[in-house]
N, C-alpha and C positions, 0 to 999 in steps of 0.2 A: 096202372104203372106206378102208383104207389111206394109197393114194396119192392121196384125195383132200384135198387144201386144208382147214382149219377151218371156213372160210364156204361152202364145200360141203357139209360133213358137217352142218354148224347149219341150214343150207336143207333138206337131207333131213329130221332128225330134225323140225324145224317140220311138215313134210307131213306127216309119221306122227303128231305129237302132235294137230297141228289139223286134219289131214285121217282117216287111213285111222284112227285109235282113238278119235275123238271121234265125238258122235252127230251126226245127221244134224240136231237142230234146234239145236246149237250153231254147225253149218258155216252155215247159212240164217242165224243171227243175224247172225254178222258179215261175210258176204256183203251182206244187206240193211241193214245198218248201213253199210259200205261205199261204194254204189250209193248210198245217199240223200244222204251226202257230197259224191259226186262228183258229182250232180245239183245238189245246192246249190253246188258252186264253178261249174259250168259254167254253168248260166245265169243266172250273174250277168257271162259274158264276151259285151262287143256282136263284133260279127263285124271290126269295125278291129284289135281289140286279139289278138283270134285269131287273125288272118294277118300278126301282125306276127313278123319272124323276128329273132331274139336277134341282139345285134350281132356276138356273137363264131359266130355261125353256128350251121345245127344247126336240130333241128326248131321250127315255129311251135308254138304253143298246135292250133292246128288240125291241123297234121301228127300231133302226138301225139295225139290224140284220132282221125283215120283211121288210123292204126296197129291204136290200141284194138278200133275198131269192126273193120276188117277181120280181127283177128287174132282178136276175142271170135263173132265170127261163124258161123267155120271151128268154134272150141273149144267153144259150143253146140251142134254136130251130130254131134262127136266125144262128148261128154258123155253125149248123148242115148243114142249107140251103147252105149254103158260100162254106162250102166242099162240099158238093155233087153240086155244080156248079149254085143254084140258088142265086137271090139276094131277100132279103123279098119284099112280096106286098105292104105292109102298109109303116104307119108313123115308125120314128123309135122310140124306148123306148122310152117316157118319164122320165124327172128328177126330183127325189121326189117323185117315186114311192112307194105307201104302199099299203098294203092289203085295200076291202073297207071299207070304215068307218074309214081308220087310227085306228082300231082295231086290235093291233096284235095279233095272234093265243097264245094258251098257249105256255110257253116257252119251254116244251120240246117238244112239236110238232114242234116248229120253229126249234130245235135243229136237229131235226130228217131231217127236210126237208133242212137244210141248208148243211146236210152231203151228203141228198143223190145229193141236184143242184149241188154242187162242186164235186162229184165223177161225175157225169155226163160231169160237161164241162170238166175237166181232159182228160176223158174218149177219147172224141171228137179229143181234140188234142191229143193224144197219136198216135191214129188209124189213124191221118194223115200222109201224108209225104210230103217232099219237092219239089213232083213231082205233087202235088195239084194246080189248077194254081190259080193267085192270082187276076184272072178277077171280077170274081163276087165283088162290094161291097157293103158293108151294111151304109145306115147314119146311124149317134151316135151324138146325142145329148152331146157333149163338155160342162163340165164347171170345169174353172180354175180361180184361187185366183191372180186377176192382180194387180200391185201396179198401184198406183194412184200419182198425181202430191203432195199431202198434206202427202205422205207417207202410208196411210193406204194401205189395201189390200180386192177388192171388189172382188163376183164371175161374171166373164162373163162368159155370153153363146153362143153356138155358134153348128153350124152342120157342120159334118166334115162325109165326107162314107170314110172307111175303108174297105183292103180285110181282109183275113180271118185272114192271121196273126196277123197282126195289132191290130185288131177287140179282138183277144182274148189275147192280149198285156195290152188292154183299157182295160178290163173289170178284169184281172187281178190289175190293178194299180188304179182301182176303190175299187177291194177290199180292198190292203193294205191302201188307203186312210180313210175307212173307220171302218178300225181295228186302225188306231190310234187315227180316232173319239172316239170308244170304249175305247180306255184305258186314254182318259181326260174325259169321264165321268165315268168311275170305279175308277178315283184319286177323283173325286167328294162324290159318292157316295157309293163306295165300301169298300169294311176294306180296314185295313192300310196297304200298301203295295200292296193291287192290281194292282195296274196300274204300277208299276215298275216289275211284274212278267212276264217272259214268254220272249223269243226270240225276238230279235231287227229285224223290220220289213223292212227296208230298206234295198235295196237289186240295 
């Protein structure tokens, strides 16, 4: 770990503290803590405000939520595999995943499908326990926001396999990353007061 970046190594050591050494009903707590969150900010968005695309360009509310779904989708059958003692065949996820075409589905079908992927990976870790071994792992395509010598802050990417815990640690801390994407483009886009509505997601 060396050569990696601080917010590389702080992204790691998070997996290990909140994923692979914590128990299985502290990962569920803040998973469905999480999920409930993100159910409460989404549908309170009507489907205008969803497909509306920021002006300075870049995903809709809706783009980023088919991201979610199609990427949380793939990461539930990988999960599943993790517990039941397999590691996936393939590549792992790709980043900047969207539906094809970068067509998102209508918005209440993404709604639909976004309640049942996250009941589903809930679900997953629930029905786990502590006595699941932590052999199996999956890569995951890593990207985190590193500072740079001039101060900015760029995304690097990088592959990282993770066991199971871990794995569903990532993928929760991908959705809250990407629910706070959601509420600077609902201050953009959305009425007045949206994006200050709804439970602080940091956790």
């Amino acid at each position: 770990m060396a050569d990696l970046h601080p917010e590389q190594r702080a992204a790691l050591a998070y997996a290990e503290r909140r994923g692979t050494n914590a128990p299985v009903e502290s990962i569920a707590r803040r998973l469905r803590e999480t999920i409930g969150d993100a159910r409460e900010l989404l549908d309170g968005v009507p489907a205008a405000i969803a497909d509306a695309p920021p002006a300075a360009g870049g995903w809709s509310v809706a783009g980023v939520v088919d991201h979610l779904v199609v990427t949380h989708e793939l990461a539930v059958e990988e999960l599943q595999g993790l517990v039941a003692g397999r590691e996936p065949a393939g590549p792992p996820i790709p980043a900047g995943l969207r539906s094809a075409g970068d067509a998102a589905p209508a918005w209440r079908d993404l709604l639909s499908r976004f309640r049942e992927v996250h009941g589903d990976l809930l679900s997953v870790v629930e029905s786990a326990t502590d006595s699941v071994p932590l052999e199996p792992r999956a890569s995951v395509v890593m990207v985190v926001k590193c500072a740079t010598n001039d101060g900015s802050r760029v995304p690097v990417h990088w592959v990282q396999s993770f066991d199971w815990k871990a794995y569903a640690t990532i993928f929760r801390m991908h959705l809250v990353e990407h629910l706070a994407q959601i509420r600077r483009i609902l201050a953009e886009v959305g009425p007045e007061g949206a994006a200050g509505s709804g439970p602080e997601l940091s956790r």
